[in-house]
Kinemage of the C-alpha trace (Angstrom):
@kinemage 1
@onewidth
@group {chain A} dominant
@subgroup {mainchain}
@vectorlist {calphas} color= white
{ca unk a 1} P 47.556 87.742 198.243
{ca unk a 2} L 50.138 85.428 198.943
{ca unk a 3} L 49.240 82.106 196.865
{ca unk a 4} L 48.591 84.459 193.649
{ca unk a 5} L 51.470 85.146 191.025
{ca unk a 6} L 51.297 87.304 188.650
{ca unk a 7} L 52.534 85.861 184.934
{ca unk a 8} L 52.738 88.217 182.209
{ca unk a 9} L 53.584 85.194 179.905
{ca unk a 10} L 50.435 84.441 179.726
{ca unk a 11} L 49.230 87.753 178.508
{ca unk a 12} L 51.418 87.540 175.538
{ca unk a 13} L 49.992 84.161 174.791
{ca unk a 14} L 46.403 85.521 175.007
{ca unk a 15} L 47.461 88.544 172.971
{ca unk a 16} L 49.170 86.408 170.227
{ca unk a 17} L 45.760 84.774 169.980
{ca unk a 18} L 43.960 87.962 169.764
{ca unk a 19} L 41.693 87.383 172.199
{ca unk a 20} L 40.784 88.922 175.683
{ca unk a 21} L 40.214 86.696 178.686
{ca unk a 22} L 43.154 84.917 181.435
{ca unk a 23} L 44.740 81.890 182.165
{ca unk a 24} L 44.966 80.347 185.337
{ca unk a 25} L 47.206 77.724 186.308
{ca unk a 26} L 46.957 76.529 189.701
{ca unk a 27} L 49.854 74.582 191.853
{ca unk a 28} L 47.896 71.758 193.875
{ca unk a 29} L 51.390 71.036 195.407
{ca unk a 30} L 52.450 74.384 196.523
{ca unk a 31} L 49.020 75.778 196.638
{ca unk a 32} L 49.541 78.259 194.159
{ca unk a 33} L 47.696 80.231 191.042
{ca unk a 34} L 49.356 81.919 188.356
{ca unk a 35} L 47.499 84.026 186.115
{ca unk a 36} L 47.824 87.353 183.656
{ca unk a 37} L 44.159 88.654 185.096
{ca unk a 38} L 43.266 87.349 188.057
{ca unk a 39} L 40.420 89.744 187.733
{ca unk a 40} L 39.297 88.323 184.758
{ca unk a 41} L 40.092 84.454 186.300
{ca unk a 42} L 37.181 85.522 188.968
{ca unk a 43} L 34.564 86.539 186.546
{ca unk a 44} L 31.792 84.015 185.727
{ca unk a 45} L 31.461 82.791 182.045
{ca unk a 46} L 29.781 80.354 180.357
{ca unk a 47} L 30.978 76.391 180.764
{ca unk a 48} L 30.899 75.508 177.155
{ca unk a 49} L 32.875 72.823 176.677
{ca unk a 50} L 34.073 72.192 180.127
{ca unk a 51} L 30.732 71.729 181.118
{ca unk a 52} L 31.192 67.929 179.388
{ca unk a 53} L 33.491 66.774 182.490
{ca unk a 54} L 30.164 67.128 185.075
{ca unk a 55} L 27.730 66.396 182.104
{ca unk a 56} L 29.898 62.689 182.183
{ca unk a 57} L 30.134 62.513 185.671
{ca unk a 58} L 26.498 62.943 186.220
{ca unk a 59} L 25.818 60.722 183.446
{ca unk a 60} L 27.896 58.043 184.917
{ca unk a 61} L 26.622 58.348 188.400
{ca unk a 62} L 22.874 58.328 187.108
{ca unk a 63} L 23.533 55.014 184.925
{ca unk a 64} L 22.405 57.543 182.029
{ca unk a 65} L 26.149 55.918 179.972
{ca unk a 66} L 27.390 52.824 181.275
{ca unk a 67} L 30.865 53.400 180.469
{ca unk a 68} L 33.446 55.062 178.623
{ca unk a 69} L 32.315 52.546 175.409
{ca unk a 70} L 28.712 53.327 175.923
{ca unk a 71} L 27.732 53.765 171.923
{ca unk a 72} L 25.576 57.166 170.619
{ca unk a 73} L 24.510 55.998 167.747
{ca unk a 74} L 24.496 59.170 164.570
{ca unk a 75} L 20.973 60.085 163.441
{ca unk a 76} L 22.451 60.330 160.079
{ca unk a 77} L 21.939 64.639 160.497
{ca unk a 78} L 24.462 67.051 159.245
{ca unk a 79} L 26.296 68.045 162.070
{ca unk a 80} L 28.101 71.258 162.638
{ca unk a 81} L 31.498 68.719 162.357
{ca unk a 82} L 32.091 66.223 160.368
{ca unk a 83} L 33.819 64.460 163.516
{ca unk a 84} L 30.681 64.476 164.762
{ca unk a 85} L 28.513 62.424 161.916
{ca unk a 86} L 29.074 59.287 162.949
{ca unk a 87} L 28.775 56.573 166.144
{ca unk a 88} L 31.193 57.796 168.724
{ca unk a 89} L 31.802 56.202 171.833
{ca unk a 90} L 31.499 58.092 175.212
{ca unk a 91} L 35.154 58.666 175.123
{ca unk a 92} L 34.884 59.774 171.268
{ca unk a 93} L 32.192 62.231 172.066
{ca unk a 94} L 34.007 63.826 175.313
{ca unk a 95} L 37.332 64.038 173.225
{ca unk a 96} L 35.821 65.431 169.661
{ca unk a 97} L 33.476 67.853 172.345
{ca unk a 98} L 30.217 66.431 170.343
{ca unk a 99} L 27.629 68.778 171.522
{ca unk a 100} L 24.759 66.762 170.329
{ca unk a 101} L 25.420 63.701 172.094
{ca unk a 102} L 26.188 65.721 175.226
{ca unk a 103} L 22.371 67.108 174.819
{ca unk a 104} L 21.554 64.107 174.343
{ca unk a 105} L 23.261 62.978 177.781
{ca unk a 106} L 21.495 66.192 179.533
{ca unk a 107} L 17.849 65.239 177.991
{ca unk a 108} L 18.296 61.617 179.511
{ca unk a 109} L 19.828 63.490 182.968
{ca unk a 110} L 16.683 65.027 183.225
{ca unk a 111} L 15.759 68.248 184.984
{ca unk a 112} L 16.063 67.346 188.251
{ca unk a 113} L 18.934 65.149 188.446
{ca unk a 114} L 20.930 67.630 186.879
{ca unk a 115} L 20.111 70.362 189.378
{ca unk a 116} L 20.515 67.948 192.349
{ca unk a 117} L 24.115 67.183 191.283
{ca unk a 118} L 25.165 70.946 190.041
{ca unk a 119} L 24.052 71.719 193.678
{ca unk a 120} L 25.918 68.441 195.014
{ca unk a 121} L 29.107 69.393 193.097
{ca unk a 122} L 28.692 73.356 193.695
{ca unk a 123} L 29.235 73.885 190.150
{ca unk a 124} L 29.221 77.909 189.569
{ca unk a 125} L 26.251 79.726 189.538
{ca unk a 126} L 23.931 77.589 187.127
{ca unk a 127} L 20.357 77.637 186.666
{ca unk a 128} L 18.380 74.612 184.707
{ca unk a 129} L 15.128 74.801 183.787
{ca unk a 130} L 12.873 72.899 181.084
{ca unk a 131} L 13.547 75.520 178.078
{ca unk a 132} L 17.658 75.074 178.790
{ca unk a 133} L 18.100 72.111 179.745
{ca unk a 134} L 20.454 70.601 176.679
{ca unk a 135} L 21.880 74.525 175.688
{ca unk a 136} L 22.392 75.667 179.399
{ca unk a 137} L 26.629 75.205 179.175
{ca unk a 138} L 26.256 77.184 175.710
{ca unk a 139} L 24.193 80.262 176.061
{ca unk a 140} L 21.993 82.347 178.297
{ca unk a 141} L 23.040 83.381 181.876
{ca unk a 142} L 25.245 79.958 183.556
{ca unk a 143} L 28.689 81.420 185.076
{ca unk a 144} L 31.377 79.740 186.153
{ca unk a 145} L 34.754 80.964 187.329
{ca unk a 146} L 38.338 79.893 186.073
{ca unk a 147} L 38.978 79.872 189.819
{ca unk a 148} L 35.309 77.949 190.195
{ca unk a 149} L 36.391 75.627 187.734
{ca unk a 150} L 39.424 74.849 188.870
{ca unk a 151} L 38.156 74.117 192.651
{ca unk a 152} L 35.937 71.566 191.258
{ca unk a 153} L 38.589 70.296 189.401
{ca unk a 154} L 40.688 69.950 192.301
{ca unk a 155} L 37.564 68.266 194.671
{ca unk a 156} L 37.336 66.067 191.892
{ca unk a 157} L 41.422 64.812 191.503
{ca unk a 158} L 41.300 64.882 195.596
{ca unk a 159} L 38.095 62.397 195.970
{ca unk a 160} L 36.050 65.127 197.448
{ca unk a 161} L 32.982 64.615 194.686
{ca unk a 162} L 30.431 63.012 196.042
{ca unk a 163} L 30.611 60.405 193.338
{ca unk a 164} L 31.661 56.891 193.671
{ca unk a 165} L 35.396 55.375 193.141
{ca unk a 166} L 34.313 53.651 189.767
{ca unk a 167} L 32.569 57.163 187.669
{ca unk a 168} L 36.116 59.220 188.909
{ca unk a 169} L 38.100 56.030 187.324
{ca unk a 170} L 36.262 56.269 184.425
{ca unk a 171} L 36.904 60.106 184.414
{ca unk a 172} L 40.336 60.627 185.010
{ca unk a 173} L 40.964 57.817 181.835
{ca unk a 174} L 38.452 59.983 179.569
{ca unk a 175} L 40.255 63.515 180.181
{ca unk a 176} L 44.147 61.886 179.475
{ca unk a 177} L 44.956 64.292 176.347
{ca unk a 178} L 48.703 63.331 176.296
{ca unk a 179} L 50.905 60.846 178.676
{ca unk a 180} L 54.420 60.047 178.413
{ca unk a 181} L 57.049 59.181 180.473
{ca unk a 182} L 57.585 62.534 181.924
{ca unk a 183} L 53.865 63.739 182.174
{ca unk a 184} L 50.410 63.242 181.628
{ca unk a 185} L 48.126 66.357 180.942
{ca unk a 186} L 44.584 65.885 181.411
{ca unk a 187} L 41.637 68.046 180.752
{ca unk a 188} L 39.065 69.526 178.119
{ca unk a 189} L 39.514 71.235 175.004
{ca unk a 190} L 36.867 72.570 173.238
């Protein structure tokens, strides 16, 4: 296919890692994807951590979070990190990936919100119900795509979401990881 590129770079990055899987980088300018596996890069797999970009956006949308400074307060519980045992911020929680307050956001979502807005948003092939609603993104049978992820990504960046103006602000300042002069990556790490 014409728009793919095969980059065996990235194989010896995944291989120095000792892990199996792909990366795909795609070109929004030249309309482009490079990958090691672009096999792999079309298999479903769990969200996990990316799952916290939607999980904001529909939290932002519903009025679930105000803002990026909206405040989850610790329940003073040992957490898996020690990151995580304390107040964070909405910004704090997206950046340190804090799963609880993220389960937290999900509970508040609520069942059918969620579902209305994975369906709005097209996000993979994910299925809520009542007994995984705060785990769905971590176990059991959701699948997304790299290349499902990354056409969300680029519907969101293009204005495509049907969200408003003010949640996508809000979003694109959350996901900066690193800006200078030259660049500015955004994203989610997990």
């Amino acid at each position: 296919i014409e728009n793919k590129i095969i980059a065996p770079e990235f194989q010896s990055i995944i291989d120095s890692a000792n892990i199996k899987g792909s990366i795909l980088v795609y070109d929004l300018q030249k309309d482009i994807y490079h990958s090691n596996d672009f096999d792999w890069a079309s298999k479903g797999n769990l969200p996990a951590s990316t799952f916290k970009i939607p999980n904001s956006v529909i939290a932002l949308e519903t009025g679930v979070v105000e803002n990026d400074s909206t405040l989850f307060k610790w329940d003073g519980e040992k957490r898996a990190f020690k990151v995580w045992e304390q107040d964070l911020i909405l910004s704090e929680a997206f950046h340190f990936s804090c799963v609880p307050c993220y389960q937290d956001i999900a509970r508040r979502i609520g069942l059918k919100r969620m579902n209305a807005y994975l369906d709005k948003f097209d996000y993979g092939n994910i299925q809520v119900d009542s007994s995984n609603l705060d785990i769905f993104w971590l176990e059991g049978d959701a699948r997304i795509s790299q290349f499902q992820q990354i056409d969300f990504l680029k519907r969101f960046y293009n204005s495509e979401l049907p969200i408003s103006k003010r949640t996508e602000g809000i979003m694109k300042k959350i996901m900066v990881i690193e800006e200078n002069e030259h660049y500015k990556l955004s994203g989610k790490t997990g």
